[in-house]
TIMI-2910 file (N, C-alpha, C, CB; in pm, 1 decimal, decimal comma, always signed):
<rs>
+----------+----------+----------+----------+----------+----------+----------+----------+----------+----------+----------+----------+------+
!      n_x !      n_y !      n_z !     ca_x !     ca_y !     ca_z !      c_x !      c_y !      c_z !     cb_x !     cb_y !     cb_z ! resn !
+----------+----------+----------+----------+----------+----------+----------+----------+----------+----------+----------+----------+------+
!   -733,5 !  -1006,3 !   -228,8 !   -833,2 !  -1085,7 !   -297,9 !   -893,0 !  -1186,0 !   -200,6 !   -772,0 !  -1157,1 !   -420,3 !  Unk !
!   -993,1 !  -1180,9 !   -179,4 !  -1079,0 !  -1285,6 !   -127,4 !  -1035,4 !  -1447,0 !   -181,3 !  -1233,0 !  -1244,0 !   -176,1 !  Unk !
!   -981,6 !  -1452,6 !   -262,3 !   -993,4 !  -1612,5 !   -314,5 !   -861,8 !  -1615,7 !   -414,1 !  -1163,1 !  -1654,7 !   -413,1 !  Unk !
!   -809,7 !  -1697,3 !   -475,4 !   -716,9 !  -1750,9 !   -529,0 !   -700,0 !  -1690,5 !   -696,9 !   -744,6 !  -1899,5 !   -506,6 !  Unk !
!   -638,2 !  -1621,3 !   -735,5 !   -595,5 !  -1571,9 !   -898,1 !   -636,2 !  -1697,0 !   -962,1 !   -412,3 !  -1530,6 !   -936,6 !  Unk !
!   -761,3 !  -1668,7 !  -1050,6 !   -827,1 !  -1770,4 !  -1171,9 !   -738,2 !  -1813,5 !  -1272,3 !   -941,6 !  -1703,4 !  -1255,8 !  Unk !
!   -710,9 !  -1921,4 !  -1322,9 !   -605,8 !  -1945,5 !  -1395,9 !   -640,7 !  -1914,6 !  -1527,8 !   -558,9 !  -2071,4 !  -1380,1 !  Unk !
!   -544,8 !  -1869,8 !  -1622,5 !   -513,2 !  -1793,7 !  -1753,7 !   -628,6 !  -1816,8 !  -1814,9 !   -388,0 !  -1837,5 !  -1842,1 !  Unk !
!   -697,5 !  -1958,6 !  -1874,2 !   -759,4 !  -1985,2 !  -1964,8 !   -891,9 !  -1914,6 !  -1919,9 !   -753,1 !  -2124,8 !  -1994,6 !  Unk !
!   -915,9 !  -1913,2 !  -1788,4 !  -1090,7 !  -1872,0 !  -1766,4 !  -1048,7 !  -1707,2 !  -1745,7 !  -1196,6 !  -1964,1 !  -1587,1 !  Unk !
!   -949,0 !  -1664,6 !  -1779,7 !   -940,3 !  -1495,9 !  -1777,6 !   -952,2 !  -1459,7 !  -1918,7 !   -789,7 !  -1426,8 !  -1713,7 !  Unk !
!   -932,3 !  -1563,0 !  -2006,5 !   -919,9 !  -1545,7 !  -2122,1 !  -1078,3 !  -1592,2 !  -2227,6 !   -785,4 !  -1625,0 !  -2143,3 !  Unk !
!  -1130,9 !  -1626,5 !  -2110,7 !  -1295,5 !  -1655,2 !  -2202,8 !  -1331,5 !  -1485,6 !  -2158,6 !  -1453,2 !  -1824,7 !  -2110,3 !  Unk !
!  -1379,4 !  -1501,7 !  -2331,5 !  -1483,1 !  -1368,8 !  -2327,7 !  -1575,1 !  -1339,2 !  -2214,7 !  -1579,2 !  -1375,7 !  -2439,9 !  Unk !
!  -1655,6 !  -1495,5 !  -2197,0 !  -1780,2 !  -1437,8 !  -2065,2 !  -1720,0 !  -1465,3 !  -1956,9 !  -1941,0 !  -1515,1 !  -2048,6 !  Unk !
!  -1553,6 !  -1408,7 !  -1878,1 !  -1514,1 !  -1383,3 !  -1767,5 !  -1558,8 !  -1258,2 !  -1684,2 !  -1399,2 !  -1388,6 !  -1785,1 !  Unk !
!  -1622,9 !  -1245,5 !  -1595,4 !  -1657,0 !  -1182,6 !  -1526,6 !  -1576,5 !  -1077,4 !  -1415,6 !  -1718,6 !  -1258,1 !  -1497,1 !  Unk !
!  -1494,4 !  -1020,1 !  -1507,9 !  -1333,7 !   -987,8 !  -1434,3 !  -1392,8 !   -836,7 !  -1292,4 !  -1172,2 !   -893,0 !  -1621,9 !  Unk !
!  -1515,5 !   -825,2 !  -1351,0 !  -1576,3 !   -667,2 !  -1225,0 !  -1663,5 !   -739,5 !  -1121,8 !  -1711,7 !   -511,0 !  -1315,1 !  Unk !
!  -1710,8 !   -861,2 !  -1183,9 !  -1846,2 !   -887,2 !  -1061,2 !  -1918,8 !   -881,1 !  -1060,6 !  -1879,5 !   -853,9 !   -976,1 !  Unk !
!  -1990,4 !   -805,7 !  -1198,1 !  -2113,0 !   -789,9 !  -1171,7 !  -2206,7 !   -875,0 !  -1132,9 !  -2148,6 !   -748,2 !  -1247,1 !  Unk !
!  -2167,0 !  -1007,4 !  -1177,6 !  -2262,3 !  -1146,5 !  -1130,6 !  -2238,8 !  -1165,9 !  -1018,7 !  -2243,7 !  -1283,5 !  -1194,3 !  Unk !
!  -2148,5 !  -1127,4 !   -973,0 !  -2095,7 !  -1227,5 !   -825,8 !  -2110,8 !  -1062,7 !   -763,4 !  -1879,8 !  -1341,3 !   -817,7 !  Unk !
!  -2030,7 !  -1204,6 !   -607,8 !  -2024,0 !  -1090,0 !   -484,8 !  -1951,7 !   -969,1 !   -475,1 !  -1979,0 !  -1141,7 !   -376,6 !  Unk !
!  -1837,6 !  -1032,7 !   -610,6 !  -1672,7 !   -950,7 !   -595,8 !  -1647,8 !   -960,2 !   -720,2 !  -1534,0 !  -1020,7 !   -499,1 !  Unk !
!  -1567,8 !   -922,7 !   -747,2 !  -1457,0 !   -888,9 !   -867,8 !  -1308,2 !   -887,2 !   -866,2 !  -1476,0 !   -764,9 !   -909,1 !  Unk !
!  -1280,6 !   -938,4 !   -917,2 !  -1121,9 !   -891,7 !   -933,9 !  -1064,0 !   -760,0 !   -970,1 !  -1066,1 !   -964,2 !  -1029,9 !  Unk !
!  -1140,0 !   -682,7 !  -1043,7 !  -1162,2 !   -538,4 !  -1087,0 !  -1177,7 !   -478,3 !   -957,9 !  -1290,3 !   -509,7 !  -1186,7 !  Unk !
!  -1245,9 !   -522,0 !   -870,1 !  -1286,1 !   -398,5 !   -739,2 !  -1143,1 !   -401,8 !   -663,6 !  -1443,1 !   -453,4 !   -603,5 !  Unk !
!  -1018,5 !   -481,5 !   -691,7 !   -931,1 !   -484,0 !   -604,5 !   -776,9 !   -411,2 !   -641,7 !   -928,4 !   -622,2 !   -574,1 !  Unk !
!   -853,9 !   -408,4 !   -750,7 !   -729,9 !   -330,0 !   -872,6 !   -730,6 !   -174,0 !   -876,2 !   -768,2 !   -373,1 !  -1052,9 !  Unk !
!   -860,1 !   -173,0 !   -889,5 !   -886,5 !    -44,0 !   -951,0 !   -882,2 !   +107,2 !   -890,6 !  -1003,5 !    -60,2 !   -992,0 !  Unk !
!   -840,2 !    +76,4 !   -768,7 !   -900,1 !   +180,3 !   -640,5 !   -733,1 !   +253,1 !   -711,0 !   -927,3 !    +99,8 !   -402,9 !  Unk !
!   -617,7 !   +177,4 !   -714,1 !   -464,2 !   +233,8 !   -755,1 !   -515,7 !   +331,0 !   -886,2 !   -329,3 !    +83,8 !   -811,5 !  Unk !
!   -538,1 !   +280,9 !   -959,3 !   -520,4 !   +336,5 !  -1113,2 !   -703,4 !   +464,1 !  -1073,2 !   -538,7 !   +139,1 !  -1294,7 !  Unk !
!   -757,3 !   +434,3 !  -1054,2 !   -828,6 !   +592,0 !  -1058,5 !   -771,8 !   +647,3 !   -987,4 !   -966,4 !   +623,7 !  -1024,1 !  Unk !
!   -717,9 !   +635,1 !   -860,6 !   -665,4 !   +759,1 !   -786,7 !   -560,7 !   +773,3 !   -790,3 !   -683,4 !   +775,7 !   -671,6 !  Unk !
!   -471,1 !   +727,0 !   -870,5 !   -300,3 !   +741,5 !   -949,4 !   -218,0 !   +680,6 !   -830,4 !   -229,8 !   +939,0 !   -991,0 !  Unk !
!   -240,2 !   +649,9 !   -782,4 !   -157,2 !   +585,4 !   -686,8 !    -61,8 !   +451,2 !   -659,0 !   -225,9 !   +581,6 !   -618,5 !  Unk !
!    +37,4 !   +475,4 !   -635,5 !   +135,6 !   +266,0 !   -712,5 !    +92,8 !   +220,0 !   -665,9 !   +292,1 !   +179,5 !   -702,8 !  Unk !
!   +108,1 !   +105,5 !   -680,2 !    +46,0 !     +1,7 !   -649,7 !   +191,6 !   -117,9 !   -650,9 !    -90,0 !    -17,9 !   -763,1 !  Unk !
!   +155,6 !   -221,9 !   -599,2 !   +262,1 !   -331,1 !   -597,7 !   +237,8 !   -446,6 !   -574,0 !   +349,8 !   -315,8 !   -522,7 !  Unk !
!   +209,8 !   -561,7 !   -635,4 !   +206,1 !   -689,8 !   -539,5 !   +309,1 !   -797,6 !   -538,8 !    +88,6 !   -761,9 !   -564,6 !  Unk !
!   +368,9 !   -878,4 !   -443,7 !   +463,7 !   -935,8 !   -406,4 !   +409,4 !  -1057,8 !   -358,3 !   +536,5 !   -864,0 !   -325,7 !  Unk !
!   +482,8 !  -1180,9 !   -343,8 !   +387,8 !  -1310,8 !   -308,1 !   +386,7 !  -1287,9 !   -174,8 !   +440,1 !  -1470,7 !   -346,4 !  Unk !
!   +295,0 !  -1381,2 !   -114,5 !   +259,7 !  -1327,9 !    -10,1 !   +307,3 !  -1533,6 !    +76,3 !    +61,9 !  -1233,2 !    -25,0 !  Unk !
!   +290,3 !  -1614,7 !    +24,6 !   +322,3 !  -1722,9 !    +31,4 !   +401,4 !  -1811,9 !    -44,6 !   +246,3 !  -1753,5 !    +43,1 !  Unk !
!   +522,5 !  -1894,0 !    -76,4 !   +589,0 !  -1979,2 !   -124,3 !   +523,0 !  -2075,1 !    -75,3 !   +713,5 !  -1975,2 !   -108,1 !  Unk !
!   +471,2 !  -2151,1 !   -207,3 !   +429,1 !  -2299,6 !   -223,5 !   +394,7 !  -2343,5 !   -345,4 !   +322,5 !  -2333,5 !   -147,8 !  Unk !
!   +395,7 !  -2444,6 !   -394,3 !   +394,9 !  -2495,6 !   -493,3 !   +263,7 !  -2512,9 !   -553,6 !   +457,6 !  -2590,8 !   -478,0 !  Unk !
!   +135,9 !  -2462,5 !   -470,8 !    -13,3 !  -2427,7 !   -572,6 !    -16,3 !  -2327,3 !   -620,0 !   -146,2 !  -2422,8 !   -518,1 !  Unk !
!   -113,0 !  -2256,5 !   -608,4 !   -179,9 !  -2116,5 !   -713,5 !    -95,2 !  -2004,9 !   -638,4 !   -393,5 !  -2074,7 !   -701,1 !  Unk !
!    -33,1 !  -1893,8 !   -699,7 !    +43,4 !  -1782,0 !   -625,0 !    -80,5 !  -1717,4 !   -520,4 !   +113,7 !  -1652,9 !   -748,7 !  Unk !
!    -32,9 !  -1701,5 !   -448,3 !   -119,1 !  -1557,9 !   -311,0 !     +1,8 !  -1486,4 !   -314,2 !   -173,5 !  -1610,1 !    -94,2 !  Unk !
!    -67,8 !  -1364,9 !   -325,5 !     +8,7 !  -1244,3 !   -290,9 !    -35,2 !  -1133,5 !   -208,2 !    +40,0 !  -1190,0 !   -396,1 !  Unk !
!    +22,9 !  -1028,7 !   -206,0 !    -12,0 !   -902,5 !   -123,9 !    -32,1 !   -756,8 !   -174,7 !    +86,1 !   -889,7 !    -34,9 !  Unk !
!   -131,4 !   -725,5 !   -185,0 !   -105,0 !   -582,6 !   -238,7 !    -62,4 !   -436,8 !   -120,8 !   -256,8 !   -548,7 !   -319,8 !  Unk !
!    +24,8 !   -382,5 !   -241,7 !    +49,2 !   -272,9 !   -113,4 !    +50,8 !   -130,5 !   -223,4 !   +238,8 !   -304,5 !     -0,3 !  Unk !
!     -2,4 !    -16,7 !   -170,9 !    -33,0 !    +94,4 !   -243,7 !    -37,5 !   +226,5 !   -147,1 !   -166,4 !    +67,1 !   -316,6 !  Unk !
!    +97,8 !   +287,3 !   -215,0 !   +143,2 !   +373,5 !   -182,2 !   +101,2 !   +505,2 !   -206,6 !   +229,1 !   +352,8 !   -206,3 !  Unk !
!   +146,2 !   +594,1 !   -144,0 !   +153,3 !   +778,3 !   -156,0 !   +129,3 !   +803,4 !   -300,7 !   +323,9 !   +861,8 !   -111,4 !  Unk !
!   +108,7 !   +946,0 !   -335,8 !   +122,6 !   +983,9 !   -452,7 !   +251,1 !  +1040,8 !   -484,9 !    +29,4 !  +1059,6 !   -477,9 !  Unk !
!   +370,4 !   +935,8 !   -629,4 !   +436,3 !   +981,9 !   -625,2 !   +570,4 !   +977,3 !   -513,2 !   +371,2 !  +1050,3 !   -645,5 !  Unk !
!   +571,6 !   +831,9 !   -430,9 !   +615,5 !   +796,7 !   -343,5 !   +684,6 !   +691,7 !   -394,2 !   +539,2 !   +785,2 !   -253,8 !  Unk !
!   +684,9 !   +640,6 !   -504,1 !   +744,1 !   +510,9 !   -561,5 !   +842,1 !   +415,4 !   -500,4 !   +802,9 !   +542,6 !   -668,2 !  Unk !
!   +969,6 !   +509,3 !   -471,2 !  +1067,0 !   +455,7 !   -391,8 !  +1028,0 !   +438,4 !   -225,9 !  +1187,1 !   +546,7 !   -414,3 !  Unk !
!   +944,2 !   +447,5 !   -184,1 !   +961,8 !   +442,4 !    -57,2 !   +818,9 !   +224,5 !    -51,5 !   +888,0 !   +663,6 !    +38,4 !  Unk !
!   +725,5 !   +287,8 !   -179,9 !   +662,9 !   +187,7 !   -169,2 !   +719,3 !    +55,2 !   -221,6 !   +558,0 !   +218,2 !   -216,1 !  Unk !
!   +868,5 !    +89,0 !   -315,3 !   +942,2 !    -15,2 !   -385,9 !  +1028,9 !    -90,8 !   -241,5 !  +1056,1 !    +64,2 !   -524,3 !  Unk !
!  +1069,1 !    -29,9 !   -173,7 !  +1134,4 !    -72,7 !    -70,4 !  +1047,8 !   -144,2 !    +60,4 !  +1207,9 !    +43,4 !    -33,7 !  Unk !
!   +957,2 !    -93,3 !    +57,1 !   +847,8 !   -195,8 !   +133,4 !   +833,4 !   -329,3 !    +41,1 !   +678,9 !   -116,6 !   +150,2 !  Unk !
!   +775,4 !   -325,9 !    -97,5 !   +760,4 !   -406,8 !   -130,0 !   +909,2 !   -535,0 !   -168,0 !   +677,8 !   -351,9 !   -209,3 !  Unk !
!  +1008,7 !   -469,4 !   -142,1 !  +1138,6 !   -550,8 !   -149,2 !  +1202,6 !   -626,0 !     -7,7 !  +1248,0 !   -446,7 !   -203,3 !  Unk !
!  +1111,8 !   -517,6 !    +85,8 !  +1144,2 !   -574,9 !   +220,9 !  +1071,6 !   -705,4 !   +271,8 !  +1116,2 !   -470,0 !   +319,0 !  Unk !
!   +946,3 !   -705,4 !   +167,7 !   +804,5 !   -793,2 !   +234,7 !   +903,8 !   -911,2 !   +158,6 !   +585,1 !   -755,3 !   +165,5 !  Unk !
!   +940,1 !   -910,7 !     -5,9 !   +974,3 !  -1037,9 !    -52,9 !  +1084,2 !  -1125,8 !     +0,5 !   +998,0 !  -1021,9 !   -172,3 !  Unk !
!  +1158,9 !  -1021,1 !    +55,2 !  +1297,0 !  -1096,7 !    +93,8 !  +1254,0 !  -1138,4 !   +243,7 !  +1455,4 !   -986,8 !    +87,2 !  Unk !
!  +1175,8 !  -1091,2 !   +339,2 !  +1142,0 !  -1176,2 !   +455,7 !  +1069,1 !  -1294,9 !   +422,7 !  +1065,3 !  -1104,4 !   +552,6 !  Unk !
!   +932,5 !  -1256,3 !   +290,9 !   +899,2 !  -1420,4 !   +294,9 !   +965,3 !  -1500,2 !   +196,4 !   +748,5 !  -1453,1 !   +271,8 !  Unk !
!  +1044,1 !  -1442,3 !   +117,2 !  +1164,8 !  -1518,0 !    +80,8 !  +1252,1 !  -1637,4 !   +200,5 !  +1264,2 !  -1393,7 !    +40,7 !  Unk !
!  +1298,2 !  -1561,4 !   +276,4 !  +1349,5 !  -1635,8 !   +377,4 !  +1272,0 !  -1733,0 !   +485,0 !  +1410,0 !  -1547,6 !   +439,4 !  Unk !
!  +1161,3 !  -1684,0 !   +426,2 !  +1110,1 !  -1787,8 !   +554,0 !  +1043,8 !  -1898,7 !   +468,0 !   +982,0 !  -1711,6 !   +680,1 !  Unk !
!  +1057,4 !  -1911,2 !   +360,7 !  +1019,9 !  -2036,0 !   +271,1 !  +1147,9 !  -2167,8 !   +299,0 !  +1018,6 !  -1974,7 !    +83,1 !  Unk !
+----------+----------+----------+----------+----------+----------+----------+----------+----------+----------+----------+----------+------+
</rs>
């Protein structure tokens, strides 16, 4: 994501703009590429701190689950530790 996860209440107004069409981007354009082409998907934080979560997306093989679950367990517990 280009920018910071919008907090609950403005995801939750009707005129949220969750694809973009108004804007440059979407939050939809970053999602969506997993679920049409069936593919997992995973995100894990990407930073420990006490503002808005950042995270990481990571999207795997088709049908690869375990191999993309273990990446994504490897990413948390390194930046686990380094918090």
């Amino acid at each position: 994501m280009p920018e910071l996860a919008p907090k609950i209440d403005h995801v939750l107004d009707p005129d949220f703009d969750y694809d973009g069409l108004d804007s440059a981007f979407g939050y939809g354009r970053y999602t969506k590429i997993a679920n049409v082409t069936g593919l997992p998907a995973i995100t894990v934080p990407n930073e420990v701190e006490a503002g808005p979560a950042v995270g990481l997306q990571f999207i795997g093989s088709r049908f690869d689950e375990c191999v993309l679950l273990g990446v994504a367990q490897r990413a948390f517990e390194t930046i686990g530790t380094a918090a």
